[in-house]
C-alpha positions in Angstrom: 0.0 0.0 0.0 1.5 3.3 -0.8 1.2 6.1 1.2 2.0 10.1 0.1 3.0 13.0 1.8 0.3 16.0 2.1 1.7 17.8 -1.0 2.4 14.5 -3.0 -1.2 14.1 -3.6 -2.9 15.3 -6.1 -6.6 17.1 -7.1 -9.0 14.9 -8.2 -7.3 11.9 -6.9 -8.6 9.1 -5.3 -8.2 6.6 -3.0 -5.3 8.4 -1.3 -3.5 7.3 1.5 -1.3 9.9 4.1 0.1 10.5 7.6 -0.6 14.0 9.3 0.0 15.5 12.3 -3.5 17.0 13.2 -3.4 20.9 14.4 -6.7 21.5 14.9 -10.3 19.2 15.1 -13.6 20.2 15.1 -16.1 18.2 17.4 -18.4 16.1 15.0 -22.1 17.3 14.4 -25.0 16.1 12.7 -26.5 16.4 9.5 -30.0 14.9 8.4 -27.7 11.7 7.0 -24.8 11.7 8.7 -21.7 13.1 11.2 -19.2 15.4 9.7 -15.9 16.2 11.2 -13.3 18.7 10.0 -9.5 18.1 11.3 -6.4 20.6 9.8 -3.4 18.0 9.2 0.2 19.3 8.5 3.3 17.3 7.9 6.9 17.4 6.8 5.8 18.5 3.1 3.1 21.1 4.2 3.6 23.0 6.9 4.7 26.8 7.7 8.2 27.6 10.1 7.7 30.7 11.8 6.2 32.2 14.8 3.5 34.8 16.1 3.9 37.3 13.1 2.3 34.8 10.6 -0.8 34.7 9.9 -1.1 32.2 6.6 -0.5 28.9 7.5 0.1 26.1 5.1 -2.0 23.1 6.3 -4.5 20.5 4.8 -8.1 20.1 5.8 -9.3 16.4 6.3 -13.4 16.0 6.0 -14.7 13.2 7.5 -18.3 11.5 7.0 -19.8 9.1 8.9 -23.1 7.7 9.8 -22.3 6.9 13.4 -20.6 9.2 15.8 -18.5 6.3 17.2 -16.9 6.2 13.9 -16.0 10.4 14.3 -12.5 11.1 15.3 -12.5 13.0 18.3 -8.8 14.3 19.0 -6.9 13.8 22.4 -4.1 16.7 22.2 -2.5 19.1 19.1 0.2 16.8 17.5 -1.4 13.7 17.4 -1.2 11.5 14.1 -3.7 10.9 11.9 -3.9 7.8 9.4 -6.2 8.0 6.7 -7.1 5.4 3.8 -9.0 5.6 0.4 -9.2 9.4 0.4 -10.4 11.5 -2.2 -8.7 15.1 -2.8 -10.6 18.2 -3.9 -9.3 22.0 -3.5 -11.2 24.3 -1.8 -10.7 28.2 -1.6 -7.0 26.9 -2.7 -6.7 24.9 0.2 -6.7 21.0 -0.2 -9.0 19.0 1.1 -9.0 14.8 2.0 -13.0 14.0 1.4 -12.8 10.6 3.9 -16.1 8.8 3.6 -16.3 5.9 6.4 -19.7 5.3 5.1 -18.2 4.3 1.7 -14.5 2.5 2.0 -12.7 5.0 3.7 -11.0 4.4 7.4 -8.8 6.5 9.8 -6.9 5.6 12.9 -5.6 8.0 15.7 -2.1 7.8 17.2 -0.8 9.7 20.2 3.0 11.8 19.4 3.6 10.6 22.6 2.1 7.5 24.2 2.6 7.9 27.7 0.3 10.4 27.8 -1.6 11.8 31.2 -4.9 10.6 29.8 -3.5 6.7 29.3 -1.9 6.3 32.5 1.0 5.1 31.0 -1.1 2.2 29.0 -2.7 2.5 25.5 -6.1 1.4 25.3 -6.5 -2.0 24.1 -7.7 -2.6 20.4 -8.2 -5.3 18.0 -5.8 -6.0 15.5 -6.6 -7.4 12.1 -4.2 -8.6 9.5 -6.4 -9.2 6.7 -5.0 -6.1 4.9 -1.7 -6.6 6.1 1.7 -7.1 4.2 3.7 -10.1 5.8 5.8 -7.4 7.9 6.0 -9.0 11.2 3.3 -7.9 13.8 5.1 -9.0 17.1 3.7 -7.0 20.6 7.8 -5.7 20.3 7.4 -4.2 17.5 3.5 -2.9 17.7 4.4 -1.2 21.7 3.4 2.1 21.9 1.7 2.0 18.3 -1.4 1.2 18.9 -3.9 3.3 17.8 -6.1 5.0 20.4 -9.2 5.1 18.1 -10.0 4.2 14.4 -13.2 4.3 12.6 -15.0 0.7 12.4 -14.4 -2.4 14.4 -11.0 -3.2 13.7 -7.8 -1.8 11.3 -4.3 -2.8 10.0 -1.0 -2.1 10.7 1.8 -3.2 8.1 5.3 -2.9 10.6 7.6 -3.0 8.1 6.0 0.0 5.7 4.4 1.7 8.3 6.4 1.9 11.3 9.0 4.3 10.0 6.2 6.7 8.7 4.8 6.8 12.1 8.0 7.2 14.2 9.4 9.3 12.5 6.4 11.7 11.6 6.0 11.4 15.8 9.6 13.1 15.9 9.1 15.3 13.0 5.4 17.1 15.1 7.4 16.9 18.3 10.2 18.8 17.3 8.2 21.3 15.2 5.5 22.3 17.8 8.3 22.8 19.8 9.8 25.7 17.9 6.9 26.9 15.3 3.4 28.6 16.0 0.1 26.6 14.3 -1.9 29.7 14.7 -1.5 33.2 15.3 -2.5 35.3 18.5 -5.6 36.9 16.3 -7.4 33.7 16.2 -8.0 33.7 20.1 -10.6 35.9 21.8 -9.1 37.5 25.1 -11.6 37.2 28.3 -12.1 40.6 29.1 -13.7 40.8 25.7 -16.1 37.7 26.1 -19.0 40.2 28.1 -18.9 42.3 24.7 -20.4 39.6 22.7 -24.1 39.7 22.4 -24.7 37.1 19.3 -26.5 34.0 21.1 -24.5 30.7 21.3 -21.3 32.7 19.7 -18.6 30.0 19.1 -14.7 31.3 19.5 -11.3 29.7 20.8 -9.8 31.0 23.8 -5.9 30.7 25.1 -5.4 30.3 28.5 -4.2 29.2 31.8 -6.2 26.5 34.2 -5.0 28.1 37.4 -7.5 25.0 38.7 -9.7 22.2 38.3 -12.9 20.9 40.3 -14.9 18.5 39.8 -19.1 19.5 39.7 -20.4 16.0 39.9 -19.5 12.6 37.9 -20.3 14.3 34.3 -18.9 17.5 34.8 -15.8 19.6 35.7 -14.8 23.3 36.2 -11.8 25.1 35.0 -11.1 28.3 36.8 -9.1 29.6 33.8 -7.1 32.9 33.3 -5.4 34.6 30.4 -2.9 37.8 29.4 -6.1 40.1 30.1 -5.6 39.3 33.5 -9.5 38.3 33.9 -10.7 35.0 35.9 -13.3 33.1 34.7 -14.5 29.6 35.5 -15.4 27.5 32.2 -17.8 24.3 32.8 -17.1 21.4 30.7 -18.4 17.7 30.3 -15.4 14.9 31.1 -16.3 12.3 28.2 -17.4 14.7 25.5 -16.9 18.6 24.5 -19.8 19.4 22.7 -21.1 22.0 24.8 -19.5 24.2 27.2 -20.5 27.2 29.6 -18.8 29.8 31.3 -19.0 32.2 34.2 -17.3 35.3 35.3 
């Protein structure tokens, strides 16, 4: 199976295959048919080195349909690595765009830049393996540690070692080092707090940057972030622990 880089692949192609390091995800929501989800991917072929003074950054957008939101990628943290297979690639304001249609023959998988993250404990989740679409590369727990998947669309998906191993470690160092030293998006995209009481459009969506000076915990299904940014307000934002989709705040 081969796969290509972000800028390898071409309009109007189809049944693509790529790695990217995801920048940004939107949470899925629901059409009449089906679940749409919109991720920004970047990798060692598309991407933009600079810092706060840039504003145009070079990145992908990945579309994904599905008719079941279990089969929606929902993102753990910036940097993680996307897998996509049997993409289609359109253009779209002269951006390009990977049109992934689970409902048809496409698939994704989700891998975490670094696997001992906070939210694993130190263990990745366990997930069933199938070989039917594998090369003969060997699939040994040695060589598979630490590359499991955390979530992929349908019940199961493949991992070819041999092909795909280096594409994934390496394009695991390649974010790490990069989000290290480059900025994904610049200061103008992020609402400051003391602005927030200004807005008067009802259920007004925007991104914030801040710090959580703490965390509490409501009841089982919801926590509190008292949260404070360069505007030097305080606020306390209430969000769900399984799910995002909806979030209040208070000043």
């Amino acid at each position: 199976m081969a796969y290509y880089t972000l800028d390898q692949a071409e309009l109007d192609q189809d049944q693509v295959n790529f790695y990217g390091v995801v920048v940004d995800a939107s949470y899925p929501y629901k059409t009449p048919n089906k679940f749409i989800s919109t991720l920004k991917v970047i990798d060692n072929s598309m991407h933009t080195k600079g810092n706060e003074s840039l504003k145009d950054y070079k990145y992908a957008t990945v579309i994904i349909y599905a008719k079941r939101f279990e089969d929606c990628p929902i993102v753990r943290r910036i940097g993680d690595v996307i897998r996509v297979h049997r993409a289609g690639v359109k253009s779209y304001q002269d951006r390009k765009q990977f049109h992934v249609n689970v409902t048809f023959n496409s698939s994704w998988c989700l891998f975490a830049t670094q696997p001992e993250h906070a939210l694993d404990g130190g263990q990745m989740e366990d997930t069933e393996m199938n070989s039917n679409d594998s090369d003969e590369g060997s699939q040994d727990g040695e060589k598979l540690a630490g590359r499991q998947p955390y979530k992929f669309s349908g019940k199961n998906y493949s991992f070819d070692t041999q092909q795909e191993r280096p594409i994934l470690d390496c394009l695991r160092k390649w974010s790490v080092d990069y989000l290290s030293n480059n900025s994904v998006f610049h200061k103008s995209n992020f609402l400051q707090l003391k602005a927030i009481a200004a807005i008067t459009k009802e259920n007004a969506e925007f991104d914030l940057l801040v710090k959580i000076l703490k965390v509490f915990e409501k009841d089982e299904h919801t926590l509190e972030l008292r949260i404070k940014d360069i505007s030097n307000e305080m606020w306390f934002l209430t969000v769900p622990k399984l799910k995002f989709g909806g979030t209040s705040m208070l000043k």
